[in-house]
N, C-alpha and C positions, 0 to 999 in steps of 0.2 A: 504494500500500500504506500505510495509513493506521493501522492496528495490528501490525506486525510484531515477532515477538519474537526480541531480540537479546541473546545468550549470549556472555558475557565470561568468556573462560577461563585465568586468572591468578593470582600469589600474589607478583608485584613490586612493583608501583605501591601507595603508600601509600596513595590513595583514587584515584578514578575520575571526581574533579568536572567534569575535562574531559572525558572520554568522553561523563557522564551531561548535560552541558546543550547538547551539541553533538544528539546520540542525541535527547533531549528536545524541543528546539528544532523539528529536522524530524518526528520521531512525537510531538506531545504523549499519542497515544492508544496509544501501543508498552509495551511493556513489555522491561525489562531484569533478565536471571538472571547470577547468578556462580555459579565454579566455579574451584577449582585445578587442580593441574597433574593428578593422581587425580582422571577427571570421569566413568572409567564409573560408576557409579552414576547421576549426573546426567544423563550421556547416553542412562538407559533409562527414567529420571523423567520430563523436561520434554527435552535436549536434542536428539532425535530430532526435532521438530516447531520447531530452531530455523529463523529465516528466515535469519540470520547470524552468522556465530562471527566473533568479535575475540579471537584466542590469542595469549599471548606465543610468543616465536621458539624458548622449550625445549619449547616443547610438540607434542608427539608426535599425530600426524595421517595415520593410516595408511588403507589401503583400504578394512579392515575398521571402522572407524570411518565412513567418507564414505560406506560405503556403506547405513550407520542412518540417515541424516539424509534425511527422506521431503522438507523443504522449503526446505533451505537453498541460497540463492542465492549467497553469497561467505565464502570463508574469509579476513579479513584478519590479515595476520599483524603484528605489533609490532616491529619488525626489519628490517635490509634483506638477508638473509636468510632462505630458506624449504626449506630441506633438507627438516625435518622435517615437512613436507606431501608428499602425494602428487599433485602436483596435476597428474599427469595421471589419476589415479583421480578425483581433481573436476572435469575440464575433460570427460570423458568421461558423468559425470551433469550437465552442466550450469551448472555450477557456477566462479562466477571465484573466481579465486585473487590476491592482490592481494600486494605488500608494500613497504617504503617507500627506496626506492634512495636514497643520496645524501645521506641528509638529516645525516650525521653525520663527512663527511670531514674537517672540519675536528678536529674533536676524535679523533678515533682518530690523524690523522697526528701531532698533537702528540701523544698516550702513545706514540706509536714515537720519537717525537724524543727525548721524557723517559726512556724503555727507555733510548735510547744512553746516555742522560748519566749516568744512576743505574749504569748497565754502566763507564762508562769511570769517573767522579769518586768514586764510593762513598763518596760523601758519610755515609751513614746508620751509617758504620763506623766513623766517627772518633769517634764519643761513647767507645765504648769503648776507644781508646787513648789517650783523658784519662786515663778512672777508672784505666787501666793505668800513669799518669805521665807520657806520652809527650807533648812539645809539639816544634812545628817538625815539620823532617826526620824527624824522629827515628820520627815518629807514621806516615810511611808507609812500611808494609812493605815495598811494590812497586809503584814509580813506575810511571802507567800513560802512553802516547801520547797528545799532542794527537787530538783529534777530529776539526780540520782535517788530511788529506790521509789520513785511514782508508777501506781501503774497504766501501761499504754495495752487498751482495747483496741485489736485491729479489725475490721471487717474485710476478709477478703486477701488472703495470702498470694497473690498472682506476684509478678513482676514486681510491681511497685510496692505493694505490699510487704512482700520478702524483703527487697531493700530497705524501706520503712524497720522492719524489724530488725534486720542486721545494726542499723543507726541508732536507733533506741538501746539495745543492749552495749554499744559501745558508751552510752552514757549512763550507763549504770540503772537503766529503768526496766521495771517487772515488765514483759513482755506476755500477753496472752489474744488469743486471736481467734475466731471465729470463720471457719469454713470448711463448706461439709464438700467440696470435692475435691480434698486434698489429704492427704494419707498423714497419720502420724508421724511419721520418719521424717517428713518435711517439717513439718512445725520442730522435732529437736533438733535438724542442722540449723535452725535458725533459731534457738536458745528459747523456741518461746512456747508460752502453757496453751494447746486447747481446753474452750470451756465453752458449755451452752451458753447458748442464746443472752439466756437472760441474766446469766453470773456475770457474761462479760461488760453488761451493762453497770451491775451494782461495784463491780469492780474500778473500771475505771475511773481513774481521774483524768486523762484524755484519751479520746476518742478519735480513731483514723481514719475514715471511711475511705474502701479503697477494693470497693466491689466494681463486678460489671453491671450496666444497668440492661435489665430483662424484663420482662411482663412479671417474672417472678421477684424480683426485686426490686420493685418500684414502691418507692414509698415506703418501703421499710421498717426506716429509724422513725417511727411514727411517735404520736401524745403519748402511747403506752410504752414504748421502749424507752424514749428520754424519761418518764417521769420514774422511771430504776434508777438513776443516777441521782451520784451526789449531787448537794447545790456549788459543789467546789470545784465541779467536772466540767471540762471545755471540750469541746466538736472540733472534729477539723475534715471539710470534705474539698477533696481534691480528686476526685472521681465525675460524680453526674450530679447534676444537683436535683434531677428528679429520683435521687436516692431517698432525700430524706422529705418528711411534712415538713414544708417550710412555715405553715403557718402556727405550727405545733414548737417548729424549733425557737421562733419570734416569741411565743406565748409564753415560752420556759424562761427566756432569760432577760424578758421584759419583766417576770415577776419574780426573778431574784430564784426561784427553782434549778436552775441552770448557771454557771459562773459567766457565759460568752461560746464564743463562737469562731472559728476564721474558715471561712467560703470561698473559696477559687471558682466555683464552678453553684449557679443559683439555677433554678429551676425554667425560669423566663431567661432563653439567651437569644439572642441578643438582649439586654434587660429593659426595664420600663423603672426609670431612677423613683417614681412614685411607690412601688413596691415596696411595703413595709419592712423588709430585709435590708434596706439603706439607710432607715431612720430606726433604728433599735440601738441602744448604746449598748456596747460589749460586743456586739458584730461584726467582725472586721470583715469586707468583702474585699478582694482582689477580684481584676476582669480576667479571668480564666488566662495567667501567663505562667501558670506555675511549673508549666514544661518545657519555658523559654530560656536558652543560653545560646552561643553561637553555633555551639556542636549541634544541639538538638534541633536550631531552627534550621540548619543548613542540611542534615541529615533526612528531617521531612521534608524539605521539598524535592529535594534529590530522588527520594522514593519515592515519593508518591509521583512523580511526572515517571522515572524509569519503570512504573509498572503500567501505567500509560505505553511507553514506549516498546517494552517486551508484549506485551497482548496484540499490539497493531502490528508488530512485526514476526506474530507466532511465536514467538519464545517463553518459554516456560517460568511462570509471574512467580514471583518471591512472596508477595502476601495477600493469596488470596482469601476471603473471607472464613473461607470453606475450610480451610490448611489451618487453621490457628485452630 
């Protein structure tokens, strides 16, 4: 396939220079369209007759979409994450479904690392009880615990998870975790306790949310799971944020139940800054960069355009959805 037209459907990346010379390189004769996260219009202009879509990972990729697309051979997604694809509606017309696993455990486990610390030292707090006069002691309200010998509830020992845990035990924190398709032997190369469901709740004093999101884990860490925790226990989801009730996790730690919060990842994304998850004190949200450094950003788009590029040229795709 020597002219293939390849539809990039985005509104993150500040340019596309890596896309466009890798995309180029292999088609000098292709052609390349964009389009934001709003593409039907697009999709009844030109992207109907794309050969491949390269979407970021908020972008919405439903039946009734794949099933317009008269020639496209792979949907690659920008994330290592693919909820918002239906791809068994695309694996059913033919179609691979690709996305980029792994390429970011390093940098997500360290913003859960950072989560604990900004949760326990509250560093960001003390400016204001300068300007209030306050030096020494005097300055902290409420001495919190060492970090060493806390314990960290994990949800979800995949990749991130595991790393997550290896991080933790090198600081000296109780490690125990939650997930039922993973074998014992795994949780002890990783120092760390399985326990049900619900111990792991009473247990914690931070919480890592660091499942996959499925019909069967959606919504989860509901009003009844958080209200097992201490009032001295913090959350930290760097996963999906339709993991957790958000209107359940607001209610907790707007009424002192819950200590806080930090959220890389909220339920409405792209978000709607009205959403009570921005105005809740104790909540820290980040906009989903928790898997950003140079390695990681350079390494996603490299993949995910090159399994664009092996599918249109026949070659055997590296991460197919199917394969993981």
């Amino acid at each position: 396939m020597n002219k293939p037209l390849i539809w990039i459907i985005d509104e993150e990346w500040p340019d596309y220079d890596v896309e466009k010379e890798l995309l180029q390189g292999a088609f000098p004769e292709g052609e390349i369209r964009f389009s934001g996260n709003d593409y039907g219009d697009d999709l009844a202009d030109f992207g109907w007759k794309a050969d491949a879509i390269l979407c970021q990972i908020y972008v919405d990729m439903p039946e009734e979409t794949i099933a317009r697309l008269e020639r496209c051979r792979i949907i690659s997604v920008f994330g290592g994450g693919y909820d918002r694809v239906d791809y068994k509606a695309a694996r059913q017309r033919g179609m691979e479904v690709t996305f980029v696993p792994g390429y970011c455990v390093e940098d997500v486990s360290d913003h859960v690392i950072a989560s604990i610390y900004h949760g326990n030292k509250k560093i960001t707090t003390y400016g204001q009880a300068i300007e209030e006069g306050y030096w020494g002691a005097l300055a902290v309200k409420e001495p919190v615990r060492r970090i060493g010998g806390a314990t960290l509830f994990i949800i979800g020992l995949g990749r991130i998870g595991s790393a997550v845990a290896i991080k933790a035990k090198a600081l000296g924190m109780k490690v125990v975790a939650f997930d039922p398709y993973v074998e014992e032997r795994h949780f002890r190369s990783l120092g760390a306790t399985p326990v049900a469901w619900e111990e792991g709740f009473r247990a914690a004093d931070f919480l890592s949310i660091n499942a996959k999101l499925t019909e069967e884990t959606e919504g989860m860490v509901d009003a009844e799971a958080l209200a097992l925790m201490k009032s001295s226990a913090q959350v930290i989801n760097t996963a999906r944020g339709a993991l957790v009730d958000e209107e359940a996790l607001v209610d907790a730690v707007r009424s002192g139940r819950l200590a806080g919060a930090s959220l890389d990842v909220i339920r409405r994304e792209p978000p709607c800054l009205d959403d009570p998850v921005f105005h809740c004190p104790n909540i820290l949200v980040t906009p989903h960069i928790s898997y950003l450094s140079e390695q990681s950003f350079s390494e996603l788009r490299q993949r995910a355009t090159q399994n664009v590029i092996d599918v249109l040229k026949g070659r055997p795709v590296r991460d197919r959805v199917d394969a993981e």
